[in-house]
N, C-alpha and C positions, 0 to 999 in steps of 0.2 A: 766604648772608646771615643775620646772625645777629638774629634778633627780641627788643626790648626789653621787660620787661614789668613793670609795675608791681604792686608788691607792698609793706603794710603789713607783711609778716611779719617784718619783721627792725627795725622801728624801737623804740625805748627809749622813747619817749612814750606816753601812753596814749592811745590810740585815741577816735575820736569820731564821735556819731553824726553829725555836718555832714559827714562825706566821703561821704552817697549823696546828697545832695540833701535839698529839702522836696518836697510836694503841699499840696492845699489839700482838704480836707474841708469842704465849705461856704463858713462863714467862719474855719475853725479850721487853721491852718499845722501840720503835724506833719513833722518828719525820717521820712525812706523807711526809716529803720532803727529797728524800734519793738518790743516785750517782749509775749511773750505768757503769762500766766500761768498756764495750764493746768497745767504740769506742778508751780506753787511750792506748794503745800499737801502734795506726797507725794514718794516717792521710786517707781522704777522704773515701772511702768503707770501712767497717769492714767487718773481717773474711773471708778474699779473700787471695791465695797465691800473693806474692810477691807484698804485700802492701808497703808501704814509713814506716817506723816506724820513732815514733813521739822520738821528743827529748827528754830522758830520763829524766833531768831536769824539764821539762818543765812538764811531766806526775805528776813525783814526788811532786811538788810544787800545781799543780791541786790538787791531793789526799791532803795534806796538808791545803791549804786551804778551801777544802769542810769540813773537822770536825772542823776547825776554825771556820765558818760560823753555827756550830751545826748539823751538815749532822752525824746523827750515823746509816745509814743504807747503805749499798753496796753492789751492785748486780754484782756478777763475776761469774767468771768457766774459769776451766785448760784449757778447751779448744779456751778462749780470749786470742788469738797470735798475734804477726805477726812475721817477721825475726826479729830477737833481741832484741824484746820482748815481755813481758808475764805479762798478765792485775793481776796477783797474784803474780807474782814476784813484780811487781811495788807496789803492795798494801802494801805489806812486808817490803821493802824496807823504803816507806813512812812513813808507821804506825807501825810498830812492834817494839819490842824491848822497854816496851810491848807496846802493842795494849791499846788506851783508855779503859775505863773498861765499856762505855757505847758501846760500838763500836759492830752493828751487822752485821756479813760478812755474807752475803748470796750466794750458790753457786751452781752451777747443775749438774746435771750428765745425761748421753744417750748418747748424743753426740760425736764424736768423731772425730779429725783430725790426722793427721801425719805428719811427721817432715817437710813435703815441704808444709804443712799448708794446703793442696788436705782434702776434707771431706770423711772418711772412714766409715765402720759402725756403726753402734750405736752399742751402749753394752746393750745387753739385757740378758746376763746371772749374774748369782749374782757373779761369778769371776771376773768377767767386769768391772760391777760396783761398788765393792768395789776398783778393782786398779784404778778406776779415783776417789773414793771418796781419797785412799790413796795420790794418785797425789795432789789432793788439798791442805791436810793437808799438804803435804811435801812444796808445795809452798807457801802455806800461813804460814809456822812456826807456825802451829799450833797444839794441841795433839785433840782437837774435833773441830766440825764446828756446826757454828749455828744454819743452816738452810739450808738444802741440797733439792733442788728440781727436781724431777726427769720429764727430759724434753721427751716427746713422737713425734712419729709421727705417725701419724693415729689413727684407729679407735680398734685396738686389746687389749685383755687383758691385766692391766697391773698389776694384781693382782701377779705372778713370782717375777718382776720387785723390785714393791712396798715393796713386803713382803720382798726383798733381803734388802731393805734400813730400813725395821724396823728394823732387826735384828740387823742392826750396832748399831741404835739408842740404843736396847737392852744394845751392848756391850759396851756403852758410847762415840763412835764414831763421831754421830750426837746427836745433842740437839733436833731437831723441826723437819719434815718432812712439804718437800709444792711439789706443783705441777707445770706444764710446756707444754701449750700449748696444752689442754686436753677440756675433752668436759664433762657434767654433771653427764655423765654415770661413766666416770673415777673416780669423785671424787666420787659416790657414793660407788664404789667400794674400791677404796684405805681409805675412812674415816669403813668399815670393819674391814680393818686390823690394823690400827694404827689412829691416832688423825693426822690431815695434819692442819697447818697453814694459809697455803696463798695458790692461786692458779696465777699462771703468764699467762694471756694470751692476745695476742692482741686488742689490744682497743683506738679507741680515735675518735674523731670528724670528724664519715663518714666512719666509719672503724670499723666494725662487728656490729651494731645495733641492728642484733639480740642473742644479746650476755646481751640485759638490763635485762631480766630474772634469766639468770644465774650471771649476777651482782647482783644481789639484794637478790640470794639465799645463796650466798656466806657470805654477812650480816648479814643473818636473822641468820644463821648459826655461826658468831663469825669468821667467816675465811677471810682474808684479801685477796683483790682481785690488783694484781700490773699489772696494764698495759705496753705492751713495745710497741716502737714504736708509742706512744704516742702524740708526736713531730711529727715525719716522717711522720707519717698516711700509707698512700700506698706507700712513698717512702722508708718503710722496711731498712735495715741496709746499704741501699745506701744514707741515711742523709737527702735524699731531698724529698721536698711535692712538689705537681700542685700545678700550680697560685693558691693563698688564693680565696678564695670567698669573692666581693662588703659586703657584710652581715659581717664576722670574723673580716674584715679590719677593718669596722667601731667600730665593739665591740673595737679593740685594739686603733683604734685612739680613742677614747671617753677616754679610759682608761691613755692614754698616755705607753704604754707600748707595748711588740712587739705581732706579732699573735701567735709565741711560747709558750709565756710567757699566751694568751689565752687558748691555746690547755693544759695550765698543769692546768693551775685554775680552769677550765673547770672538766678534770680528776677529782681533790680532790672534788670539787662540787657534784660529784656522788655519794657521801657517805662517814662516817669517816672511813669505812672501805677500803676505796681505797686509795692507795698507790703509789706515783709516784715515780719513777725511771731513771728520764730524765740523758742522758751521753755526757761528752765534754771529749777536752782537752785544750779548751781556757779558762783562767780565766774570762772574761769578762760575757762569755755566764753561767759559774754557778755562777756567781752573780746573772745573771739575772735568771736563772732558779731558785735559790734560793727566789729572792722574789718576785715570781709570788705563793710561796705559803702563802704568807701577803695578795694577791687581791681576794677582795669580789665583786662577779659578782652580779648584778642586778637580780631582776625577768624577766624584760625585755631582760638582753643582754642572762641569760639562756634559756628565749623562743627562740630569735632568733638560740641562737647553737644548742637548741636541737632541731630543727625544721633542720636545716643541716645537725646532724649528723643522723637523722632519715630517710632524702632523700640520703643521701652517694653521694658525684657525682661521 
């Protein structure tokens, strides 16, 4: 019996982000298929000092054409640099003046670098973190922000933290609270003090598996789960995976399309409530990222992935 399979890879139209679906961020609708910026201020490594920054042009006309294609979600933060430039400056520039009225900028806070782009401390006091929420707004020319996600490292309280970013929300600051690179406990803690949205943390085919739990709690729950590094896997914000696996190859050859383009269909396949966020700055590859969330994976090709992302190599 021969198996049908759907596949964007071979259509003349250009691709759109409405073939993965929406979610809903609060009160804010965003398409399942949405832009992350991290990598548009440079070329090869993100978030390294003395990266090649990418040609301003070239960044801008990306951003541009990703809401052309129906992309109204975007994941940034002040602190996506490099030398000359700044993934929220470029966003501004692109789209502002005004901003589509669907358009949801998503953006974090913790984090912190310094002007030689060297990683400094995180902000964990609520003075901290509100001068990097103020940073944002100033760069994105904006007087609130969407969705402000407070990104962690380790395993400590972040109830301080947390409660420093409701209060903004209080003061109309932020619209939505979400989360960043946290573990169950976190969220059980910060949904305490405030309503959180989304939580962002590592995920994709071979990369935390056991993390399906807390995927599917995150659902049950209403809260939108956005994997980064999705693409990457273990090659993290250095761009690059290991040799594919014989198994992914053949999902992508069957499909006519690339194992990228697997690894994101893959993602949204986890549930309506997952959220991808794949980032370039070549137009070609968000096309293609773009209509990888049109391809409907098989029962067959999602036994084979999830049988791989279950073993992780």
């Amino acid at each position: 019996m021969t198996t049908t399979r759907a596949t964007t890879a071979t259509t003349t139209t250009p691709p759109s982000a409405d073939g993965a679906g929406t979610w809903t961020l609060g009160d804010l609708t965003v398409r399942r298929i949405g832009f992350g910026a991290m990598r548009l201020p440079q070329y090869g490594e993100a978030l390294v000092p003395h990266a090649v920054p990418r040609d301003r042009s070239e960044a801008i006309a990306v951003l541009r054409k990703a809401v052309d294609l129906g992309v109204n979600h975007i994941d940034t933060a002040a602190f996506y640099f490099s030398p000359l430039r700044s993934a929220n400056e470029l966003i501004n520039s692109a789209l502002g003046g005004p901003y589509p009225e669907d358009l949801v900028i998503a953006t974090k806070v913790g984090p912190a670098r310094d002007a030689s782009g060297a990683w400094a401390e995180h902000a964990r006091t609520p003075e901290a973190l509100r001068a990097q929420v103020e940073e944002n707004l100033r760069q994105l020319g904006r007087d609130h922000l969407d969705v402000v996600n407070l990104r962690i490292v380790g395993t400590d309280s972040i109830a301080e933290r947390f409660g420093a970013l409701a209060e903004l929300r209080e003061a109309g600051l932020i619209r939505h609270l979400g989360l960043s690179n946290v573990t169950p406990d976190h969220l059980a803690e910060a949904r305490a003090i405030a309503p959180v949205v989304c939580v962002q943390n590592m995920y994709g085919i071979g990369v935390r598996p056991e993390y399906e739990a807390f995927v599917r709690h995150c659902g049950e729950q209403g809260i939108a789960f956005v994997p980064f590094y999705a693409i990457a896997a273990a090659g993290g914000q250095g761009g690059a995976t290991a040799p594919e696996s014989p198994e992914l190859l053949a999902v992508a050859e069957a499909h006519g399309v690339s194992p990228a383009q697997i690894r994101i269909a893959w993602t949204l396949h986890q549930g309506a409530h997952l959220l991808a966020i794949p980032g370039t700055g070549d137009p070609a590859h968000l096309t293609a990222n773009v209509a990888a969330g049109s391809l409907r994976l098989t029962p067959e090709d999602l036994a084979t992935l999830d049988g791989l992302h279950r073993t992780r190599r």
